[in-house]
Each structure stands twice: as structure tokens, then as C-alpha cells.
PATOR-72093 format. One record per atom (N, C-alpha, C, CB): x, y, z. Coordinates in steps of 0.05 Angstrom, whole numbers, plus 5000, padded with zeros to 4 digits. Glycine has a CB too. Example, Ala and Ser with C-alpha at 12.3 -4.5 7.8 and 13.67 -1.06 7.14 Angstrom:
! residues 2
526448865156 524649105156 526449345156 522649115181 525749555142 527349795143 525850015157 528249885114 
//
This chain:
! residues 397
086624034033 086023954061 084823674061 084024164073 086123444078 084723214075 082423234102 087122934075 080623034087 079322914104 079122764123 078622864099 078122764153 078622584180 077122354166 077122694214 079422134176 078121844179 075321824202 080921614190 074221634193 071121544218 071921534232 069221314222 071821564256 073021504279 071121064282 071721854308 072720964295 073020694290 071520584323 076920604282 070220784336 069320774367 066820964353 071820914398 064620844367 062221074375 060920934406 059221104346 060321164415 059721194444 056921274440 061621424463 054921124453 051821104457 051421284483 050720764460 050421514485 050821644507 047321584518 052121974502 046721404534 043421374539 043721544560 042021054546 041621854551 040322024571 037122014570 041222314566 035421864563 033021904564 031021814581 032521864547 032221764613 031121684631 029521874636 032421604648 027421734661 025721984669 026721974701 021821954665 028121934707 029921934743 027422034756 033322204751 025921854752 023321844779 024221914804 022121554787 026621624814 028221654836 029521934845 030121474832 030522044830 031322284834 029422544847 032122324810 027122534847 025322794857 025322984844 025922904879 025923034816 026023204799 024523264786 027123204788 024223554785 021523664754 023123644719 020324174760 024923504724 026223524699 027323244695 028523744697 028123114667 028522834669 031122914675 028022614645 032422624690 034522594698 037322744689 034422384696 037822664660 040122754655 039723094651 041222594631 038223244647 038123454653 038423624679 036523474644 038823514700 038123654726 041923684729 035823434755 040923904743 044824034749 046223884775 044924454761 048423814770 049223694787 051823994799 050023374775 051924204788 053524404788 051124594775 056424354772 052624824762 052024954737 051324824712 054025094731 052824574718 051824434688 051024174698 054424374662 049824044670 047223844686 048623594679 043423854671 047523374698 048823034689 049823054660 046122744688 048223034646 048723064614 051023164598 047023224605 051123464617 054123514607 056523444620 054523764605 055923394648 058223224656 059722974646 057623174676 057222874635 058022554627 059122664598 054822274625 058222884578 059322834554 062623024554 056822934528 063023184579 065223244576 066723074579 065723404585 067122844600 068322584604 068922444580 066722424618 067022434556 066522284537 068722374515 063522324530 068322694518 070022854498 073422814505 069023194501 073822674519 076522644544 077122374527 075622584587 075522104520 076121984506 077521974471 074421914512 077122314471 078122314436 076022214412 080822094433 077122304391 076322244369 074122054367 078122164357 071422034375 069721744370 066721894364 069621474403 065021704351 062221844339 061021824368 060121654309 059221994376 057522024401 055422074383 058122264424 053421814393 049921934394 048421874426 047621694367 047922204423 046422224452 043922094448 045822544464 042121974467 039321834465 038822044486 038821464472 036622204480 034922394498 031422344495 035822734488 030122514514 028222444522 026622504498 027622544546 023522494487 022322654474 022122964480 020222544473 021823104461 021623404473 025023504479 019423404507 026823364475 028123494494 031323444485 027223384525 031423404456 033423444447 034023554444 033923404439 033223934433 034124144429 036324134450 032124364429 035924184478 036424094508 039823954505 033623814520 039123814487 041023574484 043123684466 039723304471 042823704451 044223934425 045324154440 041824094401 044424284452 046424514464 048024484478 045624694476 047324204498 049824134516 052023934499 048623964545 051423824474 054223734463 056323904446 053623524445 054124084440 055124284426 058224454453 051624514418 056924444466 057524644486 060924364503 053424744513 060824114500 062424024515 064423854479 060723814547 062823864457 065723814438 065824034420 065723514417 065024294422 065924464415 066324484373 068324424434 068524474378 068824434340 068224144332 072424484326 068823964356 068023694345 065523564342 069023544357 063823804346 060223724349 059923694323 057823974361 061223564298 059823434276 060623184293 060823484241 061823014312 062422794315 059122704324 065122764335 057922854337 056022844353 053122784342 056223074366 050822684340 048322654338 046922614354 047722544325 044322644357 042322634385 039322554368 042023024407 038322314380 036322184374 034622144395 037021954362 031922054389 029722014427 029621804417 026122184442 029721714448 029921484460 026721334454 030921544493 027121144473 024820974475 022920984507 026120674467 021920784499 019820764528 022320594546 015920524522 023920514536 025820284568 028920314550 024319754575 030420204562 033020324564 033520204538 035120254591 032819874538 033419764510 032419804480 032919564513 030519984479 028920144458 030620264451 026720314464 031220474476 033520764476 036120684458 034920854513 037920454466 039920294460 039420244422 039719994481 037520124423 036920054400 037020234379 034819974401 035120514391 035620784372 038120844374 034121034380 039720844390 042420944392 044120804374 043520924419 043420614364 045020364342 043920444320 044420014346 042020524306 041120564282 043420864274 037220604282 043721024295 044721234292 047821104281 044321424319 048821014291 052220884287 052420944264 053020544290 055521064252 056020974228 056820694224 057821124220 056620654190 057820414184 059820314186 057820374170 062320514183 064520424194 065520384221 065920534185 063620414240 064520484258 064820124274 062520744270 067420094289 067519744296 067719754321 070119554284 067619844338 066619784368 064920004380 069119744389 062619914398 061120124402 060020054429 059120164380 061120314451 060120254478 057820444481 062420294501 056320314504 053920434510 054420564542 051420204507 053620794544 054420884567 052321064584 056721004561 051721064605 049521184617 050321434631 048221014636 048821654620 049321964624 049221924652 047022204610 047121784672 048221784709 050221724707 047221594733 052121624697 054921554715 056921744704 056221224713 055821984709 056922214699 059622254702 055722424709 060822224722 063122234733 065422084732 062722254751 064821894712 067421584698 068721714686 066621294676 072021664702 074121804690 075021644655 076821794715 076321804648 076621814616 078021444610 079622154606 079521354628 080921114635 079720884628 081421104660 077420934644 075520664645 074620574612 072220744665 074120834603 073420754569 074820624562 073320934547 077820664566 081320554549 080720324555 085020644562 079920154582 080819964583 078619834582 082419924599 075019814579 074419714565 074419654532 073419734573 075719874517 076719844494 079019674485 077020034489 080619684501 082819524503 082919284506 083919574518 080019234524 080118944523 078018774497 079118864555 077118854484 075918884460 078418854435 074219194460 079619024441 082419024423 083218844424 084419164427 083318674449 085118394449 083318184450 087118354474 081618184434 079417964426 077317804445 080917744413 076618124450 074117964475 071118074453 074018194522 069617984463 066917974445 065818254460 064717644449 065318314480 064218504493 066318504519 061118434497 065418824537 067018734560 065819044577 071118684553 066118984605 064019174617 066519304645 060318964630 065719494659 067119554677 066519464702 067319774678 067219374720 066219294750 066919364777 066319074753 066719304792 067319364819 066319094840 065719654826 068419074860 067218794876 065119034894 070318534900 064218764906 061318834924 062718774944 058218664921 062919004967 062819124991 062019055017 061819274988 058819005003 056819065031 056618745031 053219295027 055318605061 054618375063 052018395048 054618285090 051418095032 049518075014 048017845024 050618054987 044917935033 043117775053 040417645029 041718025083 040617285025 037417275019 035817335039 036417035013 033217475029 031317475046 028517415037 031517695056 027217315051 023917185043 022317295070 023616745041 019817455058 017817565070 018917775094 016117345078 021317885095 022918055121 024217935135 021418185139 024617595132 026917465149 028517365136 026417275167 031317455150 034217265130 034517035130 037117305138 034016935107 035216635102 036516505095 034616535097 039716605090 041916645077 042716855073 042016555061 045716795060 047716915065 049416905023 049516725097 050017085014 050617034987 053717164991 048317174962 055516954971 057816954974 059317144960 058516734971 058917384973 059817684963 062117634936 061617884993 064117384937 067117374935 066017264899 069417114963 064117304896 062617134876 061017334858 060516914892 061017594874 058817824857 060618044846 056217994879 059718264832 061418414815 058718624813 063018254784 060018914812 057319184811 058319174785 057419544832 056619134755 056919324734 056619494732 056219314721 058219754718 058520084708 057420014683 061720254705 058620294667 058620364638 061720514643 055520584624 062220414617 061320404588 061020074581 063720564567 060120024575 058719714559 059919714536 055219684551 062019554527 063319564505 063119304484 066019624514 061819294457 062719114437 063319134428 062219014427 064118924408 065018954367 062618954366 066918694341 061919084339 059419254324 058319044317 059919464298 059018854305 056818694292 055818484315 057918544264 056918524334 055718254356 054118494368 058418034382 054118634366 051818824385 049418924369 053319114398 049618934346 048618964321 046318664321 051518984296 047518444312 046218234321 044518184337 047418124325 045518204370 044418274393 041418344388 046018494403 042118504382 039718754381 037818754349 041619104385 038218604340 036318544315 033418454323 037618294298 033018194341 031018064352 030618004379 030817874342 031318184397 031318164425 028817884431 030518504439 028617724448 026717504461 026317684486 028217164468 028617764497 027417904526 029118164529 027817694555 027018284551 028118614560 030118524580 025618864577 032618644573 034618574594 035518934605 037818344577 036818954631 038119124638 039219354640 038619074639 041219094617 043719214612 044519014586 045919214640 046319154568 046619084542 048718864546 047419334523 050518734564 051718514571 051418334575 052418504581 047618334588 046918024587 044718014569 046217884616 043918214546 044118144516 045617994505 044518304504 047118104505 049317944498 050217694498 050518014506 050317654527 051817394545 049417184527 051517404592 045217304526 044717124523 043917094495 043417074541 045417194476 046817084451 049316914439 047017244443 050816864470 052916654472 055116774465 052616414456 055516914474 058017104460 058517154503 056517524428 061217124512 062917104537 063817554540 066616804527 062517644558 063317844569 065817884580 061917894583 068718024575 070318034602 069418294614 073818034598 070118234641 070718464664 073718554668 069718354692 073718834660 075719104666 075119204688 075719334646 077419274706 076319474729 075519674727 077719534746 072819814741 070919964742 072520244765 068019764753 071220494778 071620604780 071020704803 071520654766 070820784830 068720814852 067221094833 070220894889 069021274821 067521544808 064921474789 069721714787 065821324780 062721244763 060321114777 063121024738 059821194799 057421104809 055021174798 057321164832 052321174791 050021214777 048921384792 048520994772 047821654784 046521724803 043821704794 047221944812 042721644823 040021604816 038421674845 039521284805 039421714861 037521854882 038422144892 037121674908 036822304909 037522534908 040722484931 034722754916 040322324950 044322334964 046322214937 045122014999 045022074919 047622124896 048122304886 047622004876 046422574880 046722804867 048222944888 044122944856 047422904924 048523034932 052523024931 047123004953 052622784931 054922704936 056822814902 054722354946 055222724885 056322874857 057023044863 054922944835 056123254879 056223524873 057923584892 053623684872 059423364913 060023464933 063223364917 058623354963 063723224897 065723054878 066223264862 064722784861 064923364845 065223644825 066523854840 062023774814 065023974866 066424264880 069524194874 065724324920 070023974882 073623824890 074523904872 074623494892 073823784846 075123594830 073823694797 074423244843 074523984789 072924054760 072423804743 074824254741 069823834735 069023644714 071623744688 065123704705 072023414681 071023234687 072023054710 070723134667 072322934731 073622844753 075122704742 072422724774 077422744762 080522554753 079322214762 084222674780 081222024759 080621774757 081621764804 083121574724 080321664817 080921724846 084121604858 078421564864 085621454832 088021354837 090421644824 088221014819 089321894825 090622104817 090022364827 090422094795 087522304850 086022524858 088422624884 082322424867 088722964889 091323014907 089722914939 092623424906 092222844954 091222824978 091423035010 092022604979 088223105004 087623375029 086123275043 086223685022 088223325069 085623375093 083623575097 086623405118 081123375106 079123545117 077323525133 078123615105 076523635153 075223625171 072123725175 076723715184 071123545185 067123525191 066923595224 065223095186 064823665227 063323715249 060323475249 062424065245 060023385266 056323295275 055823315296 055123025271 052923365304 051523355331 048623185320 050823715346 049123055353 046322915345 045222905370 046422615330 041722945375 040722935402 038822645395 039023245413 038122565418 035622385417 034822435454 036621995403 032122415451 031222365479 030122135488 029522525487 030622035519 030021755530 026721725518 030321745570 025421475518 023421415507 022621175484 023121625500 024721045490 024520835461 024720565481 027720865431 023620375466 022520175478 026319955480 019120045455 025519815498 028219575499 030119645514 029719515474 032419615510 035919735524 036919995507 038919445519 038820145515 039820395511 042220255491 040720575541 043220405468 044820315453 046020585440 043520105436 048320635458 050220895452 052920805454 049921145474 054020885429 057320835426 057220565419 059420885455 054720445401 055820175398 055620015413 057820155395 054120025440 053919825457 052019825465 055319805474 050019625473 047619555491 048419565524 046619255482 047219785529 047219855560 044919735574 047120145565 044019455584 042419405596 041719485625 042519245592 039719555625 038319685652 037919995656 040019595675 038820065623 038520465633 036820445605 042420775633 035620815608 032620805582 033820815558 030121085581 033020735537 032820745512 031821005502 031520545504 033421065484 033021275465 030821235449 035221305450 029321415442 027621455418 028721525390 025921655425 027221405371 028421515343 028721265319 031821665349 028321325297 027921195273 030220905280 028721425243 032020915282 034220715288 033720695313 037220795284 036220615328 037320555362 037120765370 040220455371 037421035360 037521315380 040421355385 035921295411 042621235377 045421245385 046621485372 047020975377 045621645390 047322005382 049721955381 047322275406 050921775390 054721785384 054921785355 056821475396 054221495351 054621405323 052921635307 053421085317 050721705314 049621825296 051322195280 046721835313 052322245309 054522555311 057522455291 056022635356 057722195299 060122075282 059422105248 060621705292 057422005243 056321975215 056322345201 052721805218 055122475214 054522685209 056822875206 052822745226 059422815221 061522965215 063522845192 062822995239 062922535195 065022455170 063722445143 066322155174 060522555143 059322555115 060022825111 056222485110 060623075127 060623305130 063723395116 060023365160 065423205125 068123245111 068623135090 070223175125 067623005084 067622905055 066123085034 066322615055 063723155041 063023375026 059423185016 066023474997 058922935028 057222875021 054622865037 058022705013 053423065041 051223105052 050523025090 049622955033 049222955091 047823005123 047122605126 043523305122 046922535158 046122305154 042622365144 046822125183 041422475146 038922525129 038822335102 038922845120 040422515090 040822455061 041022115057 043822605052 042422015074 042921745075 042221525085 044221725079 041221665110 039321415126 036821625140 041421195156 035621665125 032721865136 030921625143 030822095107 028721745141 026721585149 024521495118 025121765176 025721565099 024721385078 027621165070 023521605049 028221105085 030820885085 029520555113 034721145102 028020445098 026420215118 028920105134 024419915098 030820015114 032619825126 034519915138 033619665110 034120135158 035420185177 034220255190 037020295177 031920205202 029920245218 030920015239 026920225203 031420115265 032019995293 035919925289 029419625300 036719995265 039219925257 040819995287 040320115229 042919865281 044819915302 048020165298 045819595308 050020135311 051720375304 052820235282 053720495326 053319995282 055519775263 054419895236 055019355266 051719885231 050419915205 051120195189 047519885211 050620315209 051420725206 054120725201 051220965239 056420625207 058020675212 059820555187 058020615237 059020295182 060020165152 058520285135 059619845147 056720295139 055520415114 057420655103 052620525120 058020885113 059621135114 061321145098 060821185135 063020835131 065320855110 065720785079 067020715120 064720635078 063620525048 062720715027 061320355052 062120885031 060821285021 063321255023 058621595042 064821365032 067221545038 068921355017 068521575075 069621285023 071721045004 071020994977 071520725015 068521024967 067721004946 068121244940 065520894943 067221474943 068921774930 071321874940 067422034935 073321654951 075721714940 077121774974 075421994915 075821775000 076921885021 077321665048 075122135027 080021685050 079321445082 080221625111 082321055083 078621515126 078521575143 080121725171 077821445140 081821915175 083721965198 083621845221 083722205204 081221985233 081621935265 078322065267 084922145285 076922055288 074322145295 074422205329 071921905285 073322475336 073422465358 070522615375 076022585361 069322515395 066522455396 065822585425 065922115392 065022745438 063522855455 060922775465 063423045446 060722545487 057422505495 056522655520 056622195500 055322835518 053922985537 051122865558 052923215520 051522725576 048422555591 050222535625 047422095571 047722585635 047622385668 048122105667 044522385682 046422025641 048221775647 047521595615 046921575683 049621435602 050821205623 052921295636 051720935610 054421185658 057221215662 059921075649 057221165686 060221235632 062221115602 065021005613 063221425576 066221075635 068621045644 068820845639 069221095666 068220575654 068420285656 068620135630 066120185670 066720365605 065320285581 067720335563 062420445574 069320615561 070020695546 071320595517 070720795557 073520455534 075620285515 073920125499 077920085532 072019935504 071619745492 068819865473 071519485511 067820245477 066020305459 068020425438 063720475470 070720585438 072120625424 073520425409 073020735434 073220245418 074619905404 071719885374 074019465443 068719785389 067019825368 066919955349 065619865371 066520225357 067020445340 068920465319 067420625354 072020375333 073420445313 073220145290 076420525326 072119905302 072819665283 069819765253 072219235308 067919855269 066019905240 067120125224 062819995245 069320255233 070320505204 072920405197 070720895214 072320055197 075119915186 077620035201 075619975152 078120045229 079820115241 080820335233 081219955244 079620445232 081220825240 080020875268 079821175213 081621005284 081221085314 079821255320 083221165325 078121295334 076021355350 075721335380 074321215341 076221645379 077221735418 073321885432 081422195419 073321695447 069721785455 071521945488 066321375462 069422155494 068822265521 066522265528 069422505524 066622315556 064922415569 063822555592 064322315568 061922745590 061222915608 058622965609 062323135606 058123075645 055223235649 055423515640 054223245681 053023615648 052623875649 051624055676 050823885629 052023915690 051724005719 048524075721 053824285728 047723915710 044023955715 043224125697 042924095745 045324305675 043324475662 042124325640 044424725651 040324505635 039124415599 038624115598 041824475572 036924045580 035723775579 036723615585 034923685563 039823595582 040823365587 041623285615 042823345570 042523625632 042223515656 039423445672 043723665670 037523465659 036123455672 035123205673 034823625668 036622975655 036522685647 033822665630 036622475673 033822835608 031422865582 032622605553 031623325565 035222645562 036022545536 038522565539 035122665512 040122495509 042922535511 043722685479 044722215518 047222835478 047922975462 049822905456 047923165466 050722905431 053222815418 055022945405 052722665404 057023045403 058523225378 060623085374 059523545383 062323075351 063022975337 065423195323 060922865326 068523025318 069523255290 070523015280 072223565294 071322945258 072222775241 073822895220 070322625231 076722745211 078622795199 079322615176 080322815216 078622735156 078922475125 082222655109 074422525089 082122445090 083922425070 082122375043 086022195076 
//
């Protein structure tokens, strides 16, 4: 019987965060995002890559922990596997995770147990690009959202999105430039890339994944978990995921009482009351949000814009509304059609309609958006002009 060659890849699996952010009595990569916890999600993904040495970095205390879940996702291949504790900061962790490496081993990515959900792909092709003589090379994603300087709570510029890039994991080098790297660190960096970078050694960027997002607050776990029900760990890559419709529900109330103009459906209604509530009070948008997070499978607008969320405080519908879509699109779903129910005495929407369905539909990147409206013939709060009511159904892909 011969013996397996080294495998010529080892994968740094850093789990030894304490996911403060998260709200958890357990460190991060331990908490379930299913039945099984970050940890094992990310190393079944890992095991998807084939043949390569894995050392898990886990918390103190809590490798046993760690050991059962590699055991449990490479199976016969858990001699590939070792588990070491980490450090006090990620680059400690990293560091231990490198002493572990075999010797033979010639490229070695570092990869973070949050981004549990990076299809098997993303590894190939930061390896690949390593293969074709890059020094290091990382996964990315362009940036989305408008990107605002700001000094003391006022904007003072504008940063040129077309110019920025989100880094993932896996973080990929040749062994001895990462090895190097990491001999005499001068400073705590990040992320092991601009180690790197500032040892003079040029990073490329491979395309990244919307699935590998990090989780790190509790609407990322929600949404994980809303990605897993779909899609058995480990999730397919979202350029392979099948395409099903599905359909959300939202309702949203707010009552008159908020200071300024009324702002429903996206539009400033001057001269009628303002809604009360953490934002604008815009039950449309708000019933809209609530049904297309609902079909997607990713939680409640709660989850996403509660009231420990500052920067949407007095927000408008535009803000709710991109934002979403931007959720949605990032796990893999665009948008159908949305159709919206406002229940009030008033405003009188007729005159309004077209051009609040025009708003509406331009912040969910033009997918269509049919608004109504009706009284209630004086019953219940709303006829009684207390407030207004919104429902909502929304239709994704």
C-alpha cells in the first residue's frame, strides 16, 4: 500500500473569535447557524476543496469543540486536519496557524470560519491565480453602496466607489512569502494581504462571492440560516443556485405624530401630519421591506434597520429600499414585482400614484411596484385618521 503525497495547499481555518457582535453566549464559530455551527459549515466547504492540510485556530478551552466538528465534516480524512488556539487578535491566531503548516506544504490560504458559506470555487481560483505567479491573491467583490466621507456627523465628500473592492477569504500565498510575512510583523494589520502588500510583495484580486459574506451580526446569522434552509451546506456557488419563485408578505403601521412633512410611498407630502417612528414613518416602504426580506428568507426589517441601526434614523424610503435590494442580490435573489396596499383617510394617492410607484420602483433598481389605495369607512384607527396601514406581497427569484 503506498503512501499519500502532502497535500501541496494547507488551509488556515481562523475560528477563534469571540463574535461580541454577534450576541452570543458562545464564541462565534461555535454558534449554529442550522443544526450545525459556523465552524462546521465553513469546514465542510473546505472539505469540497479536496486533498489539502487544514489547521483549525480555535478559541482557548475549546478545541475539543473543534476536533469533533472536523472530525465530523472530513471524516476518514481527519488525519489531514489539526486544531491549535489561537491568540488574543486575528494575527496571533494566523501566526499559530503557520507554525502548524507542514513543510512541504507551498501555498497556504487563510480563511475565516464567518464566511462560512464560500462556495468550493472561490478557493480554485484564488489558487489558480497563485499558480500563475502571483505572490498572494485574495477574493473580492465591488462596493455597491454609495461611499460618504464624513467628519463629526456631516458629509463632506463623496469616495469613488469605482475605485474600492470588499475583501473575502480565502487569503492565498506561496508559503515562504507568508512565512516571511509573519516572522517580524512592525504592525497589526487586518487581514493577511496587507501584511503582505506591506512587505512589497503585489496582491491580485480573483472574483469573490456574494455567498461568502462574514457573519458577524445577529441579521447575518439570520440570513445564513435563511441560505442553508435553501441550499444544504455546503451552498452551491449563486451562479448555479436553481431558480424559484417566492413570495413575502409585510404590514407596517405608524401613527400621525412626528414632527415636519408626511413621507409615504417615497414622497414628501407637504401640508398633511407626519408619521411617528425611528425613520420617516413610511409604512409603504416599510410593508415593502418586510415582505421582500420575508421572501427571501432573510429576516424582518427589525433585523436590519431596528433601532440600534443610528444611520437610518429619520432615513427616507430610497434608503430602505436599496438597502434590501442589495440583501437580496447579495444572497442570490432579484426582485419580481411588489404589490402594496395603503390603508388612511388621507393622503389622497390618486393624483400621487404614478409618480410614487415610479420612486418606488427606481430604489429596487427598477422592478415594478403597483401601490393602492383605500379607506376604511371610518372604522378602526385608521378611519378614524390615528395613523396609516400598509400591506405588502412581494415576488423574488
Amino acid at each position: 500500500m503506498g503512501i499519500a503525497p502532502v497535500p501541496r495547499i494547507a488551509v488556515i481555518v481562523v475560528a477563534a473569535g469571540s463574535g461580541t457582535r454577534l450576541g452570543a453566549d458562545a464564541p462565534k464559530a461555535f454558534v449554529g447557524i442550522d443544526e450545525h455551527s459556523i465552524l462546521r459549515h465553513a469546514l465542510d466547504g473546505v472539505a469540497l476543496v479536496g486533498d489539502v492540510q487544514v489547521v483549525v485556530v480555535a478559541p482557548s478551552g475549546r478545541e475539543g469543540d473543534a476536533v469533533t466538528e472536523t472530525r465530523a465534516a472530513f471524516d476518514d480524512r481527519s488525519d489531514l486536519v489539526s486544531v491549535v488556539v489561537g491568540g488574543a487578535t486575528r494575527q496571533a491566531s494566523v501566526a499559530a496557524g503557520l507554525v502548524a503548516v507542514w513543510p512541504d506544504v507551498e501555498i497556504v490560504l487563510v480563511h475565516d470560519a464567518a464566511r462560512a458559506l464560500t462556495p468550493p470555487d472561490v478557493f480554485e481560483r484564488v489558487v489558480a491565480a497563485i499558480d500563475g505567479g502571483a505572490a498572494g491573491a485574495i477574493p473580492v467583490l465591488p462596493v455597491i453602496d454609495t461611499i460618504k466621507r464624513v467628519d463629526g456627523g456631516e458629509i463632506v465628500g463623496v469616495v469613488d466607489r469605482a475605485e474600492l473592492s470588499a475583501a473575502q477569504t480565502p487569503q492565498g500565498f506561496r508559503r515562504d512569502i507568508l512565512d516571511a510575512a509573519y516572522h517580524d510583523p512592525a504592525t497589526e494589520f487586518t487581514d493577511d494581504a496587507a501584511l503582505v502588500a506591506e512587505a512589497g510583495h503585489p496582491v491580485a484580486a480573483v472574483a469573490g462571492d456574494p455567498l461568502a459574506f462574514k457573519i458577524t451580526t445577529p441579521a447575518d446569522l439570520v440570513r445564513a440560516a435563511g441560505l442553508v434552509s435553501r441550499h444544504p451546506s455546503p451552498a452551491p456557488s449563486l451562479t448555479h443556485a436553481p431558480v424559484i419563485p417566492r413570495v413575502g408578505i409585510g404590514t407596517d403601521v405608524h401613527a400621525y405624530g412626528g414632527d415636519g412633512s408626511l413621507w409615504l410611498a417615497g414622497l414628501e407630502w407637504p401640508g398633511e401630519r407626519a408619521l411617528s417612528g425611528h425613520s420617516d414613518g413610511d409604512a409603504v416602504a416599510h410593508a415593502i421591506v418586510d415582505a421582500l426580506l420575508a421572501a427571501a428568507g432573510l429576516g424582518d426589517i427589525g433585523t436590519h434597520f431596528g433601532t440600534d441601526r443610528p444611520e437610518f434614523a429619520g432615513a427616507h424610503a430610497a434608503a430602505f429600499l436599496a438597502r434590501t435590494h442589495a440583501l437580496l442580490g447579495e444572497a442570490g435573489f432579484r426582485v419580481g414585482n411588489v404589490s402594496v396596499q395603503v390603508q388612511a383617510n388621507r393622503p389622497r394617492f390618486a393624483a400621487r400614484r404614478a409618480e410614487a410607484e415610479a420612486v418606488l420602483s427606481a430604489a429596487l433598481g427598477g422592478a415594478p411596484v403597483s401601490v393602492t389605495a383605500t379607506t376604511t369607512d371610518g372604522l378602526a384607527f385608521t378611519g378614524r385618521g390615528e395613523g396609516v396601514e400598509a400591506h405588502a406581497v412581494a415576488l423574488v427569484w
